[in-house]
C-alpha positions in Angstrom: 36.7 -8.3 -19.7 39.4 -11.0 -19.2 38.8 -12.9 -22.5 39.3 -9.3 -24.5 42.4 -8.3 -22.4 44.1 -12.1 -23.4 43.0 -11.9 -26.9 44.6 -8.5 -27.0 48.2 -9.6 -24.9 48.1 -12.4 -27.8 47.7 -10.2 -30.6 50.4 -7.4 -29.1 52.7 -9.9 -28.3 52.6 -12.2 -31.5 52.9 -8.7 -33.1 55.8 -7.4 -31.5 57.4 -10.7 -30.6 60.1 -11.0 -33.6 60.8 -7.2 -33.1 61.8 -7.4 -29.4 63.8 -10.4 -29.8 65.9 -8.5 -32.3 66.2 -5.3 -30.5 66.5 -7.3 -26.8 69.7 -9.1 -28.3 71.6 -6.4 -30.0 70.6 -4.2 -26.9 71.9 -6.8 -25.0 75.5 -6.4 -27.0 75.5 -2.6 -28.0 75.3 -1.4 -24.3 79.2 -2.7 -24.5 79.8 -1.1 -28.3 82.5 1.3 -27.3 84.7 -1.9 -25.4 83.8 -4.4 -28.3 84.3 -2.0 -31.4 87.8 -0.6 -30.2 89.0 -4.4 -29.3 87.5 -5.8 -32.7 89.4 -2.9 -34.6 92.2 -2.6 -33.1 94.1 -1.2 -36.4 91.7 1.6 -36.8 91.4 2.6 -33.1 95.0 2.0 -31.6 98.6 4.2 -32.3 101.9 3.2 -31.8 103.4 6.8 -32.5 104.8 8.7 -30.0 105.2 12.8 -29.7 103.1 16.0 -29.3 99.6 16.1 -30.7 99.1 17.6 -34.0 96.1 20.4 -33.2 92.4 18.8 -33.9 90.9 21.5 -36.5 94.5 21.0 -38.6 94.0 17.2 -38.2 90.3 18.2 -39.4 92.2 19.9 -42.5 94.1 17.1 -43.4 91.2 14.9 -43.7 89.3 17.7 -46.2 92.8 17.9 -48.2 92.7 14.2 -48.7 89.2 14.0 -49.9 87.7 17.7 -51.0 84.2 15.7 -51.6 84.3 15.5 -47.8 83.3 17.8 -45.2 84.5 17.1 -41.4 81.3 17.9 -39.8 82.8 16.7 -36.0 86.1 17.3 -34.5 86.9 15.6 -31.4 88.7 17.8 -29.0 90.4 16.0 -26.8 91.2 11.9 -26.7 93.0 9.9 -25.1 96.7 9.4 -25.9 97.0 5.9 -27.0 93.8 6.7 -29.9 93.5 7.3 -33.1 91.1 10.7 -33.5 87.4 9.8 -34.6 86.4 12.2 -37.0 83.0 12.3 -38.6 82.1 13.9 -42.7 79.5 14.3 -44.6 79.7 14.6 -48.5 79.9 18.1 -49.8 77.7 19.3 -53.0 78.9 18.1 -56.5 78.7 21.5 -58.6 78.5 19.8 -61.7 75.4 17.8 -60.9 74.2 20.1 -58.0 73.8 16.9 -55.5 75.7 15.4 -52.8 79.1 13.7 -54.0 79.0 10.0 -53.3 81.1 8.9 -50.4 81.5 5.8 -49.2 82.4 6.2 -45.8 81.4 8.8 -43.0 84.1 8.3 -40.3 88.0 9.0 -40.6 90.3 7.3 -38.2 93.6 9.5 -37.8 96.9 9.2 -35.9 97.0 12.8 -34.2 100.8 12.5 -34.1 101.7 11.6 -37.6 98.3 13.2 -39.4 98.3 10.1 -41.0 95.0 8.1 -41.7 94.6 5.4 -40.4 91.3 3.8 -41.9 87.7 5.0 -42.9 84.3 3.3 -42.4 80.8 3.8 -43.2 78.9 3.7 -40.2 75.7 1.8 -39.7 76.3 0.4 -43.3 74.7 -3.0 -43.8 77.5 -5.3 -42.8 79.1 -8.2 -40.7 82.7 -6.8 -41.4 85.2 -6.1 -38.4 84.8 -2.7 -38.9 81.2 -2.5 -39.4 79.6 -5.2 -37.2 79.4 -3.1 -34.1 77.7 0.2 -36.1 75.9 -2.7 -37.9 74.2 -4.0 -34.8 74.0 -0.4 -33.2 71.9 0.8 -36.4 69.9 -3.4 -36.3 68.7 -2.2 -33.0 66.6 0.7 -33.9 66.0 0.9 -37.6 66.0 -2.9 -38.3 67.9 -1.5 -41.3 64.8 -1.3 -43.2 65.6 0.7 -46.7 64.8 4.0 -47.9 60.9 4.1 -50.0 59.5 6.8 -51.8 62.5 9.0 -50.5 61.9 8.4 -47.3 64.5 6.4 -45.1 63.0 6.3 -41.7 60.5 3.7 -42.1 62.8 1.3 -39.5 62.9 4.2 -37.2 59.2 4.6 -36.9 58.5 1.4 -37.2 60.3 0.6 -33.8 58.6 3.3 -32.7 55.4 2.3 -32.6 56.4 -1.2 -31.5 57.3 0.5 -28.7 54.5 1.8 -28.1 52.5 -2.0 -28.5 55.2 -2.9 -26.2 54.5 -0.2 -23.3 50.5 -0.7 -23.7 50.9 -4.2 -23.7 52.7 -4.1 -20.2 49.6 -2.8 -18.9 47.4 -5.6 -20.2 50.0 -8.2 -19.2 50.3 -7.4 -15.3 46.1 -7.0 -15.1 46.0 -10.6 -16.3 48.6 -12.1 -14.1 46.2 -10.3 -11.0 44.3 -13.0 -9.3 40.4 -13.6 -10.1 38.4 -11.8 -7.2 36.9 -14.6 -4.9 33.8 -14.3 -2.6 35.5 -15.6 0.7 38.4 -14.8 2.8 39.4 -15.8 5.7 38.1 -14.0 8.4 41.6 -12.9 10.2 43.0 -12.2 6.7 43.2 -8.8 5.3 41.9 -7.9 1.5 45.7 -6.9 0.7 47.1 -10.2 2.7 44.5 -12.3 0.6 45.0 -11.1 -2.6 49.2 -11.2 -2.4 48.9 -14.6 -1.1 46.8 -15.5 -4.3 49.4 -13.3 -6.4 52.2 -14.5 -5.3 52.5 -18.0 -7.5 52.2 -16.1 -10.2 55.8 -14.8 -9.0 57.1 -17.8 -9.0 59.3 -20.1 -10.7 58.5 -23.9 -10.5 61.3 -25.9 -12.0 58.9 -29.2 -11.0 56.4 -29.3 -13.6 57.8 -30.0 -16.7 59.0 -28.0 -19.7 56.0 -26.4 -20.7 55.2 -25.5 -17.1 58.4 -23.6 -16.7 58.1 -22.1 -19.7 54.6 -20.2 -18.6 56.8 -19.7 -15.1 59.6 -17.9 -17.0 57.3 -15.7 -18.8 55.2 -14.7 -16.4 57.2 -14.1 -13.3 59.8 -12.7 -15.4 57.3 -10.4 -17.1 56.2 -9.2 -12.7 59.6 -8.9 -11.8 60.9 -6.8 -14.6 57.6 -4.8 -15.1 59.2 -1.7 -14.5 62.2 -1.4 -16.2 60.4 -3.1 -19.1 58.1 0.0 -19.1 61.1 2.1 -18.6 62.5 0.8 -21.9 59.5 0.9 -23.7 58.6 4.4 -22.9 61.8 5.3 -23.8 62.3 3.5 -27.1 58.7 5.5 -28.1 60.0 8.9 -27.2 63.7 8.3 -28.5 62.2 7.1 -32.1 59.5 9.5 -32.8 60.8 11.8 -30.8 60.1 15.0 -33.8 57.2 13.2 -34.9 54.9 12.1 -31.4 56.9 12.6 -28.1 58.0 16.3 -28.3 54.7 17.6 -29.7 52.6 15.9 -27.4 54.9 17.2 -24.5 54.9 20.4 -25.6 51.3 20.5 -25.3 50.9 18.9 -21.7 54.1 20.7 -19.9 56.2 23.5 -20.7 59.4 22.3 -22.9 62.1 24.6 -23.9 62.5 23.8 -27.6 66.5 23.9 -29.0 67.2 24.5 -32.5 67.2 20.7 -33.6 63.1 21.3 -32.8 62.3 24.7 -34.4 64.1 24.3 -37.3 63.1 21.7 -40.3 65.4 20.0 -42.1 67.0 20.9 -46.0 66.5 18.9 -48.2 68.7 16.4 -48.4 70.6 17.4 -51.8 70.5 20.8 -50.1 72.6 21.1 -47.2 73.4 24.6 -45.6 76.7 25.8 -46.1 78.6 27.4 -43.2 79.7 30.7 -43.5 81.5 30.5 -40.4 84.7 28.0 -39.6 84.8 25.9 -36.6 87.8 28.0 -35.1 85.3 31.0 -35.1 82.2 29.0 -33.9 84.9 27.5 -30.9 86.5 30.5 -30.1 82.5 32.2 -29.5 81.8 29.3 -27.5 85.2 29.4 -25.0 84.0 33.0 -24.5 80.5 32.2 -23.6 81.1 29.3 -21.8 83.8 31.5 -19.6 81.2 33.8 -18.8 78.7 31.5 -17.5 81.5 29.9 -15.3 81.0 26.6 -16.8 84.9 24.7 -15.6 84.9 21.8 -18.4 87.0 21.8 -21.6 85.4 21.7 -24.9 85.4 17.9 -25.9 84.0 18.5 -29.7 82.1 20.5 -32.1 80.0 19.2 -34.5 77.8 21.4 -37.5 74.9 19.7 -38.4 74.3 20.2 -42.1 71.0 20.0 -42.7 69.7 22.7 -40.1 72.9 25.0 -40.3 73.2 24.7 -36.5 77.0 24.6 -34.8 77.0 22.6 -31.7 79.9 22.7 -29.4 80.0 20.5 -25.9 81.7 20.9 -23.1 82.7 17.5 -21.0 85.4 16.1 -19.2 87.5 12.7 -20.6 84.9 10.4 -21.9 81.8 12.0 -19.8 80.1 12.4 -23.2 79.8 8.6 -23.6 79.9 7.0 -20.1 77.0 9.2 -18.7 74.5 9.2 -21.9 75.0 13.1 -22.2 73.9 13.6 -18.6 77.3 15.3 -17.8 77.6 17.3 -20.8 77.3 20.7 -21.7 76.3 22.2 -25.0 75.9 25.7 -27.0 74.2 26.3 -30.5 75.4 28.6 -32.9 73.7 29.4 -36.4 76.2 28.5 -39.1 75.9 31.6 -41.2 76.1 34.1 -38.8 77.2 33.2 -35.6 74.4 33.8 -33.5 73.9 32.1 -30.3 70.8 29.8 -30.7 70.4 27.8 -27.2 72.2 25.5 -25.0 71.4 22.4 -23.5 72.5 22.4 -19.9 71.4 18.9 -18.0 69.5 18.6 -14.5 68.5 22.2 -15.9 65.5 23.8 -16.6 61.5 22.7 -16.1 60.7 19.5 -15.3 59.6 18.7 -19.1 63.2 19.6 -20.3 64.7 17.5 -17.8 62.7 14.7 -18.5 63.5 14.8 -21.9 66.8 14.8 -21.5 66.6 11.7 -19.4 65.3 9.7 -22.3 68.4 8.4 -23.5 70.2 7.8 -20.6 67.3 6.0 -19.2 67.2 3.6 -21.9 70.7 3.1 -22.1 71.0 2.4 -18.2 74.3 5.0 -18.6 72.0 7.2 -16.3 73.5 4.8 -13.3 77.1 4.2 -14.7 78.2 1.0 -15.0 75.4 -0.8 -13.3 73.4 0.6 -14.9 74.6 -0.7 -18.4 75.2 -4.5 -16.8 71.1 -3.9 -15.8 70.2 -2.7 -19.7 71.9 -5.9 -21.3 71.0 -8.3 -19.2 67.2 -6.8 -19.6 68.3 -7.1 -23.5 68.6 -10.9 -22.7 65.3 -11.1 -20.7 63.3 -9.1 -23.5 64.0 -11.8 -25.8 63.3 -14.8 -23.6 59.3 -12.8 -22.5 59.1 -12.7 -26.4 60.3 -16.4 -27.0 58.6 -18.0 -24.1 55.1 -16.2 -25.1 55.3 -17.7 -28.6 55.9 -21.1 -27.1 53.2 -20.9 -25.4 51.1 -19.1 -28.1 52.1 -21.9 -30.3 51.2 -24.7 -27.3 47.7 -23.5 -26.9 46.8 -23.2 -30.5 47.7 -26.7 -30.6 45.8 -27.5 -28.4 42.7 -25.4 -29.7 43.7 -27.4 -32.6 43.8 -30.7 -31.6 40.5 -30.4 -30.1 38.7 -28.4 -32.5 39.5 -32.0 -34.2 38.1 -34.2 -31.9 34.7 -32.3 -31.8 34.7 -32.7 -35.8 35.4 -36.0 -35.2 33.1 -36.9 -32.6 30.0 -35.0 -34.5 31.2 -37.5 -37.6 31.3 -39.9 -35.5 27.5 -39.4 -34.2 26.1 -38.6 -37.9 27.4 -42.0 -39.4 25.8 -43.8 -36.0 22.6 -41.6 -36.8 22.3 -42.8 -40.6 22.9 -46.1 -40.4 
């Protein structure tokens, strides 16, 4: 059983390896993106004017009478002073050709004094700009940026996905091997459990003593014990956040009972296609207020957002920056159909069944924003650790294969060797 358990952690691993050292690294940097992108662009993020704040859904007009080929499609509510307002578009439909105009950027930067704009970006283009790198990395991280084929642009997505899931299986086989080999003997005064920790424990250990190659098979596999479970925390996580639609909501679905929202009953237009609001976002917000009064819900609307292609309104309710800082996990949200108004779900966290809590965990898990700020210092510095498991098991991959090598050489040898003895 051992042999087919190695051969497998060597075939997962040599699989996955190149994957996790990409995603471990930009993880490592993205759980900071917010901090990095506003100091890195400073001129898009940053105001100097002074003076009341122009109202967000005439800001939101501004930006559509600059551009009528865009559509704001998220209005942020409420910001802090010293910021530029983040809005986010989406291209409208070109009558003349009956598809979506071409825009080259889906973020608008305006100062909510002046109305003025301050810059636009795409984001998640392919790019090592200012502007872009930090979307560029956020995007590197779990698409791998891989481009769109046969119409289809979600290869990356599902592709990290299912390295994922190598990556949590692969756990499993990993922690069997490191458990010692069963022996016949014990001492007689020792317990089963004392005697097999006392032969587990090297395998937790470091040994800085024996070399370079030594440490090297130290640093993978005591790192691998010590971080087993937050490595199968991200693992699991990175499976159910990229095929979530595709694997992780249908298969919970049919083991527990999860409350499906519109973004899971409905199925999306086609992309040339998108659903046209009949309603504004000042009716869609004012509907919300009064809902979200009558279920005695105390936090401010922090944005709305329509989401083209299903024709679903979303409008969340959070205080300062609690939509970013705690992964969702302190926000509120109502859905509203686009064309007429109706109230399609909510999302309330830490409520409902177990399965919909759970699922709402996902991303703050994986993030580490479940646990604040420690909890993001824990996620990059597992980012770092990710890549040296994946770096240290090729070394040693490529150490033993050179070895298998090397004396898969000497045997040819050696049998030459004894035929040329034999014939002369």
């Amino acid at each position: 059983m051992r042999p087919i358990l190695t051969l497998l952690h060597r075939t997962f691993g040599l699989f996955i390896a190149g994957f996790l050292v990409v995603s471990g690294l930009t993880g490592a940097v993205i759980s900071w993106d917010h901090e990095i992108d506003s100091w890195l662009n400073r001129g898009l993020f940053d105001i100097r004017s002074q003076g009341p704040h122009k109202p967000p859904l005439e800001l939101a007009a501004l930006i559509e009478a600059a551009d009528p080929r865009a559509r704001v499609t998220l209005v942020p509510l409420h910001q802090r002073d010293d910021l530029a307002r983040p809005f986010v578009v989406r291209p409208r439909v070109d009558a003349a050709t009956g598809r979506l105009f071409p825009l080259d950027y889906n973020q608008v930067f305006i100062d909510p004094v002046t109305g003025q704009i301050q810059g636009q970006r795409e984001w998640g283009v392919f790019s090592l700009s200012r502007e872009n790198l930090m979307p560029f990395l956020y995007k590197l991280h779990y698409t791998l940026h891989l481009p769109e084929v046969w119409g289809i642009d979600e290869w990356g997505v599902w592709l990290m996905g299912a390295v994922a899931l190598v990556w949590l299986v692969d756990a499993f086989v990993a922690i069997v091997l490191t458990w010692p080999v069963r022996r016949k003997a014990r001492a007689a005064n020792a317990s089963p459990a004392a005697s097999v920790w006392r032969r587990w424990w090297p395998a937790w250990r470091v040994r800085t003593g024996g070399g370079p190659y030594r440490l090297n098979v130290d640093l993978h596999r005591a790192g691998g014990l010590w971080t087993w479970a937050l490595v199968l925390v991200i693992a699991f996580t990175a499976f159910s956040l990229n095929l979530y639609r595709e694997v992780f909501f249908p298969v919970m679905s049919m083991v527990s009972k999860v409350t499906p929202g519109p973004f899971e009953l409905r199925q999306p237009a086609p992309e040339h296609q998108p659903i046209t609001p009949r309603l504004g976002f000042p009716e869609v917000l004012a509907q919300a207020r009064g809902e979200a009064a009558k279920r005695g819900w105390t936090e401010p609307a922090g944005n709305v957002f329509y989401t083209q292609g299903l024709g679903v309104y979303g409008v969340r309710f959070f205080e300062g920056e609690q939509d970013r800082v705690s992964g969702g996990m302190a926000v509120k949200t109502l859905y509203y159909d686009g064309l007429d108004g109706r109230l399609l779900g909510d999302r309330t966290p830490w409520e409902g069944t177990a399965a919909d809590v759970f699922v709402q965990l996902q991303f703050p898990l994986h993030s580490g924003r479940i646990l604040g700020m420690p909890g993001r210092i824990v996620m990059s510095v597992m980012g770092l650790l990710v890549a040296m498991l994946s770096i240290t098991g090729v070394v040693i991959w490529w150490k033993k294969r050179r070895g298998r090598v090397r004396h898969r050489t000497l045997l040819r040898q050696r049998s030459a060797a004894l035929e040329q003895g034999v014939s002369a």
